[in-house]
N, C-alpha and C positions, 0 to 999 in steps of 0.2 A: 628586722629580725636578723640576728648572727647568723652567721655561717657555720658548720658543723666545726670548721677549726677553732675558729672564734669561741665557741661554749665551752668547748672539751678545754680549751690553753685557760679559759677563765677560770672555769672548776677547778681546777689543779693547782692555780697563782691564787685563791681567796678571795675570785672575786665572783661577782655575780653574771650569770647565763640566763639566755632569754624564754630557754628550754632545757630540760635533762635530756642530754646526749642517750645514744647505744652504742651498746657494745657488746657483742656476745663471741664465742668460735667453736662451733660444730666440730665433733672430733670427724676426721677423713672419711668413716667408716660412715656416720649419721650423714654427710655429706653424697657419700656414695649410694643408703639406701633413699635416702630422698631422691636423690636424683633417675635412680631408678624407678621408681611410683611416680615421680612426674614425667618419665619419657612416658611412660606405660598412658597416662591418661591422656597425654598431648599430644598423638601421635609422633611418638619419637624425639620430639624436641629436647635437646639439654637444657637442663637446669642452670642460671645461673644465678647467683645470691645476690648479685647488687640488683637486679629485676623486684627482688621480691621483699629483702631487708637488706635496704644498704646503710652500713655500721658507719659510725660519724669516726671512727678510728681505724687504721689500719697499719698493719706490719707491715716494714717494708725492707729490712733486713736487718744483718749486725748477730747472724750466727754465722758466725767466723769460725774455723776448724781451732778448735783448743787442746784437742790430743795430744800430747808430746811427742812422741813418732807419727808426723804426718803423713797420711795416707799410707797407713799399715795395719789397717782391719784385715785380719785375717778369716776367711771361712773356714770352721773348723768340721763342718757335719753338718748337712740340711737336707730336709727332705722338700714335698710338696708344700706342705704348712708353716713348717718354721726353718730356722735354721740358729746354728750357733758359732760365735764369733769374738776372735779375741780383738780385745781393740787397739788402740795404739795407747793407752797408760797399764794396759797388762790386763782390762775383763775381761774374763768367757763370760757372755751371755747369749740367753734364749730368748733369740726376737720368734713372734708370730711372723711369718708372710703374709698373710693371707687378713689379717686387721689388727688393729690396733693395740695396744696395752702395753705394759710396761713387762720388762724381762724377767727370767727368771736368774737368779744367780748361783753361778757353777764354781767360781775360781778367779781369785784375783793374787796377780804374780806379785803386786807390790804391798808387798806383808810387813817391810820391816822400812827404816831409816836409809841405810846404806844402799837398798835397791833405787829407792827414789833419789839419791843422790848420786849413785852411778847411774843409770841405767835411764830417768826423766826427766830429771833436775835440767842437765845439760842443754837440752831442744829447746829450752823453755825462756831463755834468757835473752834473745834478742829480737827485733821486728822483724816478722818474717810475711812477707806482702804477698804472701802467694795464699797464706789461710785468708784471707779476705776477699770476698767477692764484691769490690765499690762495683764494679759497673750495673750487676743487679739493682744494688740497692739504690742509686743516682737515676736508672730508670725508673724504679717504684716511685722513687717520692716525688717527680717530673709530675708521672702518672697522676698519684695523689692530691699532688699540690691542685692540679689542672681543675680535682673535682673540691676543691675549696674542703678536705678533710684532714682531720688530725694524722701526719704520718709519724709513726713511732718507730726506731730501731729498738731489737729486743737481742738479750741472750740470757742464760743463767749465768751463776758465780760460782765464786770459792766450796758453798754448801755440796750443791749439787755435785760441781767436780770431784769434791774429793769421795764425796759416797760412790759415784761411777768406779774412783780410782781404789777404794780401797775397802769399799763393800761395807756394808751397814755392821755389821759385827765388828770386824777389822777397826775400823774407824772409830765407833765406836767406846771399846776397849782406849786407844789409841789419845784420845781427847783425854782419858785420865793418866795413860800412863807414861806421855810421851807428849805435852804439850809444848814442846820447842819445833818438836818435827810439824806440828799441825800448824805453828805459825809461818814459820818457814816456807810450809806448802801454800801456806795463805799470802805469804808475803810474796811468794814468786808469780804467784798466779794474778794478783793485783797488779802488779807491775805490768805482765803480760796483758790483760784484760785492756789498763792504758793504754800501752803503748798501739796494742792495735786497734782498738774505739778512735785513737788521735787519728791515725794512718786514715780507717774508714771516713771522718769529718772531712780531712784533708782532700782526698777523692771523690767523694760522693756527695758530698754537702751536710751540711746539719741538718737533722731532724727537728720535728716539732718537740719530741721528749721521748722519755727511756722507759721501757721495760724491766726488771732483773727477775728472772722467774729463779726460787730459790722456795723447797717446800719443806719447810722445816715442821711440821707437826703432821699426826696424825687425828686420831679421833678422842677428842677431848685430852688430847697430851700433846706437850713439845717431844720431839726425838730425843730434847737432852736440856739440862736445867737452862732457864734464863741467866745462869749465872758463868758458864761457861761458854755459853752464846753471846756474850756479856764480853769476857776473857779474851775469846779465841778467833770469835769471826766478827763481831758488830764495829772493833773498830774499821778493818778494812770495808766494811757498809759502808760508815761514815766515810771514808778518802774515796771511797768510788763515787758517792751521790757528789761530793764533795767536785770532784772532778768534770762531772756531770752539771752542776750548778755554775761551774767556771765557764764554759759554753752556754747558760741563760736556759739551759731545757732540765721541767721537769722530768719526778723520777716516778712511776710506779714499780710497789713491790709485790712481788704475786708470791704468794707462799698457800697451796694446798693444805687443809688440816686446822687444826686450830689454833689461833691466833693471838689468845689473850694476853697470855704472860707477854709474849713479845713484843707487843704493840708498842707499849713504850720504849723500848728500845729502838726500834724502828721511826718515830719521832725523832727519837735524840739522836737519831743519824742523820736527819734531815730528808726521811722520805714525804714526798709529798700527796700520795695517796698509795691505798691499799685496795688487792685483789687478793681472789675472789670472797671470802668470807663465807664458808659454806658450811650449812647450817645441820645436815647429818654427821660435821666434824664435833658441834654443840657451841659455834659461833652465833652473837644474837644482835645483828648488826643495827636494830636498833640502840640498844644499850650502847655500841659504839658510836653511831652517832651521837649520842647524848654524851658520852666522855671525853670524845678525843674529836668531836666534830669540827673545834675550832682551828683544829690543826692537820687534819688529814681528808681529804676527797675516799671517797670510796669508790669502786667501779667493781658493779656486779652485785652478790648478795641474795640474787632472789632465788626459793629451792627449787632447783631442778626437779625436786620431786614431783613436783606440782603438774610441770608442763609432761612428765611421764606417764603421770595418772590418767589424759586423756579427757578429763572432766569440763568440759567446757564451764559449767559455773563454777568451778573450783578454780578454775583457770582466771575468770572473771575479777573473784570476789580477791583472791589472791594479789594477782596483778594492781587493781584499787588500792588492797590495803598498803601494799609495799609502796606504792609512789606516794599514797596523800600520808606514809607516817612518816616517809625523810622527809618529805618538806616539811611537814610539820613542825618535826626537829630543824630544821633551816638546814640539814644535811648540804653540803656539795655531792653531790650522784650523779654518776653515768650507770643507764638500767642497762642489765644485765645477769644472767645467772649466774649461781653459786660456786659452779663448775661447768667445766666445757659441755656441749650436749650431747650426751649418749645416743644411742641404736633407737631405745624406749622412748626417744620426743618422738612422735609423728610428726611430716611439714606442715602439716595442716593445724595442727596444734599450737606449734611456736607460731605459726603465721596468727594466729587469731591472740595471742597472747599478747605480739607486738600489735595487731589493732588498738587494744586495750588499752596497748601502753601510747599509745598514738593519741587517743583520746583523752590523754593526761600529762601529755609530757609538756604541754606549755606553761610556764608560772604566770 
């Protein structure tokens, strides 16, 4: 029987595994109340997750600081619950304290060309070894390797940064009306992305393969056509995976929302599988299986709905259907939900879902 490394590097290279790996990640919050309900029943005891499901993959670093003014988060106003903060490429946003979720947006200073070329452009242009943390990550994958599992370094890209730096609107706008500055920003930030990913190899070691979490749709839509996704950011996909492929380690790409249009783009950059595929975005990862199954691994896919519902036969019949129809298809899969796990999974529920899945994961 393989090793958990062993399946997960096969799925990803086209070849064949002796089992369907997991892989799932709890958001903080589902994490903290589980663990609560289990001290409560255990007298006390912590929770810990490789006790109960331990994922055949694991993070192990390669969020390196990307800001352009490093460590110049500003607090701008907080209270008990949230607070609000400018960052170092010019947000104001409104983080929660107190759990999880994504910001609200108040104001972003880099509105035009000239600011980002005065004012972030600059910071950005050479290795700077102090945004890398190698000795974390050199201890995780030690760690990792130790228990024979897939370790991954992960960060996001170009997408994500420049939405952080210039707000969904801003940006936006900006993609039609100013497509030099958007490559420009893409061009500098690839560069950047390299030079310190190398640094990281260099100090910490190589990983087993890559992450890029970059969430380009929403719900049954892209943020913005495949054809300027096409234009403005897919070739720098390509020289990143590209990059990445020069070191022998796959690539996943994780993008939140719906997936279709882009999927083949994401081939012709040389991604080698895809995350999460979630199916309240109107993703139907069967169907991709059947299309692009020859060319991409999947990890994840199953709805989250399901394990929120609480249904134990639902949970059951669910869990069944999704692993006997990727084999079916001869899918490459690692099981996993469609989205990180919310507050609404109970422990007891994911715990009985991966039984299920325990009872079908060998081919």
């Amino acid at each position: 029987m393989q090793c958990p490394k062993e399946a997960v590097d096969n799925i990803l290279r086209k070849k064949k595994a002796d089992f369907v790996p997991l892989f799932d990640s709890p958001w903080g919050d589902a994490m903290t109340k589980w663990g609560e309900e289990y001290s409560r029943k255990n007298g006390g005891k912590a929770l810990s997750l490789d006790d109960h499901f331990k994922f055949d993959m694991v993070s192990c670093g390669g969020w390196f600081q990307w800001q352009a003014k490093k460590d110049k988060e500003e607090i701008l106003e907080q209270t008990d619950d949230w607070k609000i903060v400018r960052s170092g490429n010019g947000a104001v946003l409104k983080w929660w304290k107190t759990r999880s979720g994504t910001p609200e947006h108040i104001d972003f200073h880099m509105n035009s060309r000239k600011i980002w070329e005065d004012e972030y452009r600059p910071h950005l242009l050479s290795l700077d070894k102090e945004r890398v943390d190698a000795k974390s990550a050199k201890e995780n994958l030690k760690s990792t390797r130790s228990q024979k599992r897939f370790a991954f370094f992960g960060n996001m890209f170009i997408w994500e940064t420049i939405r952080h730096s210039l707000g969904d609107e801003n940006m936006l706008v900006t993609l039609i009306e100013d497509p030099e500055w958007v490559k420009d920003f893409n061009r500098v930030y690839t560069d950047f992305w390299k030079a310190h990913y190398k640094y990281l190899f260099e100090e910490a070691g190589l990983p087993d393969g890559i992450w890029v979490y970059e969430d380009l749709g929403y719900r049954e839509k892209l943020f913005c056509s495949p054809d300027i996704l096409e234009e403005l950011f897919f070739p720098y996909y390509t020289e990143l995976v590209s990059f990445f492929h020069s070191y022998d380690l796959p690539v996943v790409f994780h993008s939140c929302g719906y997936q279709a249009p882009m999927i083949p783009l994401a081939i012709k950059a040389g991604f080698d599988a895809l995350n999460p595929m979630e199916v309240k975005a109107g993703n139907n990862i069967f169907e991709y299986a059947e299309k692009y199954g020859d060319r991409l691994a999947f990890v994840g896919g199953f709805d989250a709905r399901i394990l929120e519902s609480g249904d134990k036969p639902l949970i059951k019949k669910a869990v069944s259907s999704f692993m006997n129809g990727m084999k079916e298809r001869n899918a490459r899969f690692i099981f996993g939900s469609d989205h990180s796990l919310s507050t609404d999974v109970r422990f007891k529920d994911f715990k009985y879902a991966l039984e299920v899945y325990e009872s079908l994961k060998n081919y």
